[in-house]
N, C-alpha and C positions, 0 to 999 in steps of 0.2 A: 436261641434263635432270634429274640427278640431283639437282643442288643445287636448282633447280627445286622439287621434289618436297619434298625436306627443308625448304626455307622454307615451303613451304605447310602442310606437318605443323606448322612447329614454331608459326606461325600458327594452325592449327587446335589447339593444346595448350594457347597463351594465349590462345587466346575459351574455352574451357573452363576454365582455370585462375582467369580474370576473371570469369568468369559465378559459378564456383561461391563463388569466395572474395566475391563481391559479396552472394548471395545468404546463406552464412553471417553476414555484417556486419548486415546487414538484419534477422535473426531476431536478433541480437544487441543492436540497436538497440532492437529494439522491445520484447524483454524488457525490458532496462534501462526504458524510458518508462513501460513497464507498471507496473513495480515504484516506481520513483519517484515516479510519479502516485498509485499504491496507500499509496504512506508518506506522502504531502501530503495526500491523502485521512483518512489517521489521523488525522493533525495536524489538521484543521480538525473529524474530531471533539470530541479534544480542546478545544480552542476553544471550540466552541457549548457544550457541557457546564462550562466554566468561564465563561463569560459569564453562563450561563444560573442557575450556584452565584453567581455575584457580584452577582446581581441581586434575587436572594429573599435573600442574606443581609446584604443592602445596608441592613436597615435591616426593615421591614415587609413580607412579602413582596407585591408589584402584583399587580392583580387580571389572572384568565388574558385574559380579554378588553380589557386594556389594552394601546393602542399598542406599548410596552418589554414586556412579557409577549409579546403575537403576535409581534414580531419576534424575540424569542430561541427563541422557540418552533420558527417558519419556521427559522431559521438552524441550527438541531436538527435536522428534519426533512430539511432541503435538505445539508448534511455528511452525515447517513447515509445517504442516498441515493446520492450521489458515491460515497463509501465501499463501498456493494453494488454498484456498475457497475465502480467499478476492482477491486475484489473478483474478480468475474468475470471480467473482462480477466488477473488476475493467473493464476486458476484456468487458462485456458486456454493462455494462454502459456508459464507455467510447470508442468504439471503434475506435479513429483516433485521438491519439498525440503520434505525431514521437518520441519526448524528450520522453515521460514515458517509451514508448516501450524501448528505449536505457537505461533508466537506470533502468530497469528489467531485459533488458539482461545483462547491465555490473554486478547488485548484483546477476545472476544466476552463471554467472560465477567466480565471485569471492567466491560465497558457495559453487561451487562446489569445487575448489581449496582447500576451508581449509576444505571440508568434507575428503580430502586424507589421513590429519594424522588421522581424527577422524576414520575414518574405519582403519588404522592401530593400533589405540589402541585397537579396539573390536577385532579387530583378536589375539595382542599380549599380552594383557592384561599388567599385573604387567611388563612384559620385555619393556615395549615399552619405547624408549630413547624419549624426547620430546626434548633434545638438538639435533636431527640430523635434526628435521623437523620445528626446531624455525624462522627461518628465510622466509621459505615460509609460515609458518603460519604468520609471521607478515605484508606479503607481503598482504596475504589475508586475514585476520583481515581491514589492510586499506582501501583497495579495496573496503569491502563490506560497511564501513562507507564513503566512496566516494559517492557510490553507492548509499547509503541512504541519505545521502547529495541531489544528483542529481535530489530522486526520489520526493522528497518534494520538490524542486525546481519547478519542470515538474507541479508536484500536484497543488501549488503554479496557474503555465502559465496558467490549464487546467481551474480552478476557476475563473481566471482575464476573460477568454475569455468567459467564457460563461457568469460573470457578462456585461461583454461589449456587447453580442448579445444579451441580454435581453434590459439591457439598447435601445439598439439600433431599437428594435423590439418593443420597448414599443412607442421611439417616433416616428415610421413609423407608428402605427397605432393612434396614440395623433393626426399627421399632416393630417392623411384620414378622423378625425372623422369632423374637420375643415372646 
């Protein structure tokens, strides 16, 4: 009877031991995706904002209502979009890394900078000089790959620590089961 008993315990300690360590992996999982999708997210800001520079400085800048104008435009629009959902996603999944937070607000800051010329070409269309505003655009063009730089970085610390409080969580409960 006794062994009995003991096998069912110790059966009962690995459905609890499997649930909880499954259930840790899971929240582990889905940060990582969070954050990953959040850096892919950046990166195709990026993108639209260099598509959208290489296309007015291609030469004469296209009028905003031109087919190649709408679609860099769209492709603008549809990236920061992405960008504020994985955003969100990130906020909530991760809520407490000082670093991510700083380099979200340093790539806010730096789009916001080079969204300056971009709303000046919507407004000026074909007139708009991209030689008066080349310089802070380059300023902020770096910025925002600094910025994405940093935020994978961050992404990077937030992964290590949460492998290491698992880690760590795994052998506080190996040493209680002892």
């Amino acid at each position: 009877m006794l062994p009995a008993l003991i096998g069912l315990f110790g059966v009962a300690v690995g459905v609890v031991l499997t649930s909880l360590l499954s259930a840790g992996r899971e929240r582990r999982d889905g940060r990582v995706d969070a954050l990953s999708s959040f850096v892919a997210a950046n990166a195709r800001v990026i993108v639209a904002h260099e598509q959208l520079y290489e296309l007015v400085a291609s030469g004469s800048p296209p009028e905003i209502a031109s087919p190649p104008g709408q679609a860099a435009l769209s492709e603008r629009v549809g990236a920061l979009a992405e960008w504020r959902i994985t955003h969100g996603r990130v906020l909530i999944l991760v809520p407490h890394a000082a670093d991510l937070d700083a380099a979200v607000s340093e790539f806010k800051t730096a789009r916001a900078q080079a969204t300056r010329w971009i709303r000046e070409y919507q407004r000026l269309g074909t007139e708009f000089d991209l030689a008066a505003v080349q310089d802070s655009q380059l300023h902020a063009w770096k910025a925002m790959h600094r910025a994405h730089d940093n935020l994978i970085a961050a992404s990077r610390r937030v992964v290590a620590d949460d492998l290491k409080l698992w880690s760590w969580r795994v052998a506080q409960r190996s040493a209680r089961q002892r």
